[in-house]
ROTI-100670 format. One record per residue (C-alpha): x, y, z; residue number from 1; residue in three letters. Coordinates in nm, 2 decimals. Layout:
BEGIN
+--------+--------+--------+------+------+
|      x |      y |      z | resi | resn |
+--------+--------+--------+------+------+
|      X |      Y |      Z |  NUM |  ALA |
...
+--------+--------+--------+------+------+
! end
This chain:
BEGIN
+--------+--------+--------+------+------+
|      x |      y |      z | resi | resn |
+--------+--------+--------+------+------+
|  -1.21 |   0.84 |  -5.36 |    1 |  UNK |
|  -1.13 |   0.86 |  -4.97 |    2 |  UNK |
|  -0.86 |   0.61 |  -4.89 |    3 |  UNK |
|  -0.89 |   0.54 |  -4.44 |    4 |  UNK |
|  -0.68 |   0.34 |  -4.23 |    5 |  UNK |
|  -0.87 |   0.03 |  -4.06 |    6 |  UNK |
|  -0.82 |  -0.16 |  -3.79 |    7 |  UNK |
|  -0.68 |  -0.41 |  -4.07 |    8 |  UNK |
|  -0.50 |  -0.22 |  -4.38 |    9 |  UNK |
|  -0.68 |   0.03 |  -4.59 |   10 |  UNK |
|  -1.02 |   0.05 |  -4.72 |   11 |  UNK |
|  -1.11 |   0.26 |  -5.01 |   12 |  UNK |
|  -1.45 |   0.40 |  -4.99 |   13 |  UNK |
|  -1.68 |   0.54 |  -5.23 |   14 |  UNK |
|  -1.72 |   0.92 |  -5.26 |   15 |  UNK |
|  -2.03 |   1.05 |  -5.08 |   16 |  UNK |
|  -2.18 |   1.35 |  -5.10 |   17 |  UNK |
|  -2.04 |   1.66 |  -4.92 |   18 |  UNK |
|  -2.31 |   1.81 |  -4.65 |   19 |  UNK |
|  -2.13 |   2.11 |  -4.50 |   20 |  UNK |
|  -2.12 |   2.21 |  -4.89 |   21 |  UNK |
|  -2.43 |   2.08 |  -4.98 |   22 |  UNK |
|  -2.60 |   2.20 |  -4.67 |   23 |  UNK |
|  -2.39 |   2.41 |  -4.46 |   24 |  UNK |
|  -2.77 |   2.51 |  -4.22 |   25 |  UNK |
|  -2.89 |   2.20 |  -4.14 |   26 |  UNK |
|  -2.48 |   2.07 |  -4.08 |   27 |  UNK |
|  -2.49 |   2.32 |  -3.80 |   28 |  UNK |
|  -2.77 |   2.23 |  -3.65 |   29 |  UNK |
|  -2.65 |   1.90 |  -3.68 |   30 |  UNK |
|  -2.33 |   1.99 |  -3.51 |   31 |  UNK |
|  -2.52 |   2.20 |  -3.24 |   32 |  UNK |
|  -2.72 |   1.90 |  -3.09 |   33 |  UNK |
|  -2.40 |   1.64 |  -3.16 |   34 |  UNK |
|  -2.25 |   1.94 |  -2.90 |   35 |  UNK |
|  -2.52 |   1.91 |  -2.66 |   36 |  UNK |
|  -2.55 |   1.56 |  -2.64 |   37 |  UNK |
|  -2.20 |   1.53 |  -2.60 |   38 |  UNK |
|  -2.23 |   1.73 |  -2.30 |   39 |  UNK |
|  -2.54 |   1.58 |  -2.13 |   40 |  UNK |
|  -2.37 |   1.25 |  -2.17 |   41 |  UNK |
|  -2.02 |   1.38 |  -2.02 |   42 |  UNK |
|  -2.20 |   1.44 |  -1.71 |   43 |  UNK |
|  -2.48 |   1.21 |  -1.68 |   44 |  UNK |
|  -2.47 |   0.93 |  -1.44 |   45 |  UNK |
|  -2.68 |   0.66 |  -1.65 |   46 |  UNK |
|  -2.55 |   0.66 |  -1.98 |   47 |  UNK |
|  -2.15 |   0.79 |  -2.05 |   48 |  UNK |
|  -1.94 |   0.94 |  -2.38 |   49 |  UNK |
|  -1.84 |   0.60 |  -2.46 |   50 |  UNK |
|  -2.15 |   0.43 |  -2.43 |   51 |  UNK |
|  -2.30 |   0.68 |  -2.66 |   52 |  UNK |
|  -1.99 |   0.69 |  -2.91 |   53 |  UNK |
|  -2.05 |   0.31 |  -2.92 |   54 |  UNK |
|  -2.41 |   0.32 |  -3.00 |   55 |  UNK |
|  -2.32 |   0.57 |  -3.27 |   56 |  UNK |
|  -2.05 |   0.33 |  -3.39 |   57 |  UNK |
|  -2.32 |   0.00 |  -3.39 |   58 |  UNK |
|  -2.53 |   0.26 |  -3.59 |   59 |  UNK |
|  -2.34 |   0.36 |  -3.92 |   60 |  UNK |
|  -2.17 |  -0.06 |  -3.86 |   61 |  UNK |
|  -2.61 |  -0.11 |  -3.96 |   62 |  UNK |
|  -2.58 |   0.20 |  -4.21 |   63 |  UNK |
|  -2.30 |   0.03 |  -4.35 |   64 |  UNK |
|  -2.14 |   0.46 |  -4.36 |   65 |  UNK |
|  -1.73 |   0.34 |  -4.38 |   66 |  UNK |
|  -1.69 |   0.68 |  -4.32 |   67 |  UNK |
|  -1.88 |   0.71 |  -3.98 |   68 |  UNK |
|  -1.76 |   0.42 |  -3.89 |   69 |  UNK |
|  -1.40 |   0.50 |  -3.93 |   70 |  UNK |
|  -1.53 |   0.84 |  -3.74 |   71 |  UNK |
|  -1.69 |   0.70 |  -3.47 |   72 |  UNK |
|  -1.37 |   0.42 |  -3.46 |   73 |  UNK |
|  -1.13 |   0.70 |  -3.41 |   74 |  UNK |
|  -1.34 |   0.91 |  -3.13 |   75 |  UNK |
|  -1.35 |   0.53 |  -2.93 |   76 |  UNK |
|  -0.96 |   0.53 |  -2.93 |   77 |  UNK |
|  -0.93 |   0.87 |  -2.83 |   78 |  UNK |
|  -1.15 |   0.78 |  -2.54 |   79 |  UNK |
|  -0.93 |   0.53 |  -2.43 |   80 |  UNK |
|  -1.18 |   0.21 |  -2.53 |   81 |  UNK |
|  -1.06 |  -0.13 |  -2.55 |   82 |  UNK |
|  -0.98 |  -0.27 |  -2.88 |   83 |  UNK |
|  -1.18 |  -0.62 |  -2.84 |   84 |  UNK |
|  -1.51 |  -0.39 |  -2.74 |   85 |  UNK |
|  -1.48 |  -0.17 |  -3.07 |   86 |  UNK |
|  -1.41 |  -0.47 |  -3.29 |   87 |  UNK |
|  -1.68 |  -0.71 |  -3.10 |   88 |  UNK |
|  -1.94 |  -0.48 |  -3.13 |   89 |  UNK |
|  -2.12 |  -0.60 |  -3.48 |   90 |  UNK |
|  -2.14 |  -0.96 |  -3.22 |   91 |  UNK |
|  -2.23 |  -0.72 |  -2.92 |   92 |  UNK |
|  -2.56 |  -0.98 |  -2.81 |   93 |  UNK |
|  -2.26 |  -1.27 |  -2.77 |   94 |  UNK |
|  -2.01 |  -1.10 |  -2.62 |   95 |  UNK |
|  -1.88 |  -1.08 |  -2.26 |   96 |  UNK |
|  -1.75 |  -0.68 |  -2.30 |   97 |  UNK |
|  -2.09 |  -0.53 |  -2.26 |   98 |  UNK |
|  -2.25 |  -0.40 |  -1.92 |   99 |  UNK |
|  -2.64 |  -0.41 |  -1.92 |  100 |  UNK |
|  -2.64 |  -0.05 |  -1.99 |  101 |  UNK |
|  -2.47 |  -0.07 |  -2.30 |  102 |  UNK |
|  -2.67 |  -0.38 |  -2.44 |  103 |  UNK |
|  -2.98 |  -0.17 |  -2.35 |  104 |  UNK |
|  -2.86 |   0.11 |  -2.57 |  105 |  UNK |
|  -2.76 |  -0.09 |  -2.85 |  106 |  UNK |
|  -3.08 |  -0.29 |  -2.85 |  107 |  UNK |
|  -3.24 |   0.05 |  -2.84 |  108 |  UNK |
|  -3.05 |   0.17 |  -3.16 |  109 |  UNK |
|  -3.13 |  -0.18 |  -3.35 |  110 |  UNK |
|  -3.49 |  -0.12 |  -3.26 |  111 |  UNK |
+--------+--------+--------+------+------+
! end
């Protein structure tokens, strides 16, 4: 088992399977676009690295993936994101924390 620090304590999660094992081809393809998105969205003037890392986050929160979510948690802090937006984002349609852009993408990612 994988034990992961939370926002809250620890979490034990259940063992998944192991893809750059399991699949080491299609991991690095997988890693290739997760490069070039990252850098189309480092540059790009509509949509930013943290709106993207957040829609990511709002997707394995759905997936119910601790493990992405703990992921996708850790990339937000080392962006410099605010604690109340990571932790309000499962509420995103009723909170105040969101610009229109984000709300777009995340409505785009429930879809």
């Amino acid at each position: 088992m994988f034990i992961v620090m939370f926002l809250i304590g620890v979490v034990t999660m259940t063992k998944r399977i192991d893809y750059f094992n399991t699949s080491p081809k299609a991991i690095g393809i997988l890693m290739q676009q997760e490069s070039y998105l990252a850098e189309q969205f480092a540059v790009s003037n509509s949509v930013n690295t943290t709106t993207w890392e957040l829609v990511k986050l709002r997707i394995s929160q759905i997936n119910q993936c601790a493990y992405c979510i703990d992921m996708h948690y850790k990339h937000l802090v080392k962006l410099g994101e605010k604690t109340e937006r990571i932790v309000g984002l499962s509420a995103w349609k009723d909170m105040p924390f969101y610009t229109d852009v984000e709300k777009s993408a995340f409505a785009w990612a429930e879809w």
